[in-house]
C-alpha positions in Angstrom: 115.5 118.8 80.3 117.8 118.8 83.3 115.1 119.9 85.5 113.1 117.1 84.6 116.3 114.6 85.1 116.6 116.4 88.8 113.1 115.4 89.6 113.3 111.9 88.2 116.0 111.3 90.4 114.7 112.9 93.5 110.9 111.3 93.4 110.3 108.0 94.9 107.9 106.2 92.7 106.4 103.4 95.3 105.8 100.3 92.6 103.7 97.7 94.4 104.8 94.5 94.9 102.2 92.5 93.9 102.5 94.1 90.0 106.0 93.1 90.1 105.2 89.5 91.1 102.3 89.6 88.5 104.8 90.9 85.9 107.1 88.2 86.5 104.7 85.6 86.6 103.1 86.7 82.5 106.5 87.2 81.3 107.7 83.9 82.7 104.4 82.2 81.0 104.8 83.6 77.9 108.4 82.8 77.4 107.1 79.4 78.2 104.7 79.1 75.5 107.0 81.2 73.4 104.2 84.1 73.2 107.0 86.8 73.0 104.4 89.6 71.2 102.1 89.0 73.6 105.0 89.0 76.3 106.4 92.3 74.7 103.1 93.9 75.0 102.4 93.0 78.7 105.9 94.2 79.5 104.8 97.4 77.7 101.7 97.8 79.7 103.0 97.5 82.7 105.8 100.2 82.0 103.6 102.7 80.9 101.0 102.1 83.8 104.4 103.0 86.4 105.4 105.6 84.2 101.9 106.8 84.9 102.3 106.5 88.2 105.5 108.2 88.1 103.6 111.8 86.4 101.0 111.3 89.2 103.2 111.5 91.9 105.4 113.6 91.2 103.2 116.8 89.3 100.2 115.8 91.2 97.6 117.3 88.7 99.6 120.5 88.1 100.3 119.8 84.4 97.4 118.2 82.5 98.9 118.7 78.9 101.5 116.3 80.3 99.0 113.7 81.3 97.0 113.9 78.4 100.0 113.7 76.0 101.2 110.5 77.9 98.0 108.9 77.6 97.5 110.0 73.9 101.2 108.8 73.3 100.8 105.6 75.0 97.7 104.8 73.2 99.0 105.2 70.2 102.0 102.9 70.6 99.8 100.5 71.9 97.0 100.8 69.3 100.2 100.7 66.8 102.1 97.4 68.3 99.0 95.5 68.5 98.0 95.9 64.9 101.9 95.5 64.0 101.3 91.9 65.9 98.2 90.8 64.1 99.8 91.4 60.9 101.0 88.1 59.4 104.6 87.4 60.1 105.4 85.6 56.6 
């Protein structure tokens, strides 16, 4: 685990502007309208896509359980938060 917190601290991950500025912008719309789920979601989304970003940088291919675990992992909390939201709130 420490070897993993050593490269986390070491590894730039370059997140590009224009994804921040989009991120603000949807966040900043959905507080407006009071969408929070849908704001919580997109907050999610964008997380995992740098997170993504992060393992593609920094293994570079090198471990594809890791990849495919993220992905599987991050489609299942997505799959999960997105029924959780549809579900009445009563």
């Amino acid at each position: 685990m420490s070897e993993f917190l050593e490269i986390a601290k070491q590894t730039p991950v370059p997140i590009p502007t224009l994804e921040i500025l989009a991120l603000l912008i949807i966040l900043s719309i959905s507080l407006v309208f009071k969408a929070t789920r849908v704001g919580l979601l997109v907050s999610y989304l964008f997380v995992f896509r740098w997170g993504w970003l992060f393992i593609q940088e920094t293994f570079r291919g090198q471990n594809e359980t890791l990849l495919v675990s993220y992905l599987a992992f991050g489609v299942l909390v997505t799959a999960l938060s997105v029924v959780m939201m549809l579900r009445s709130t009563d």
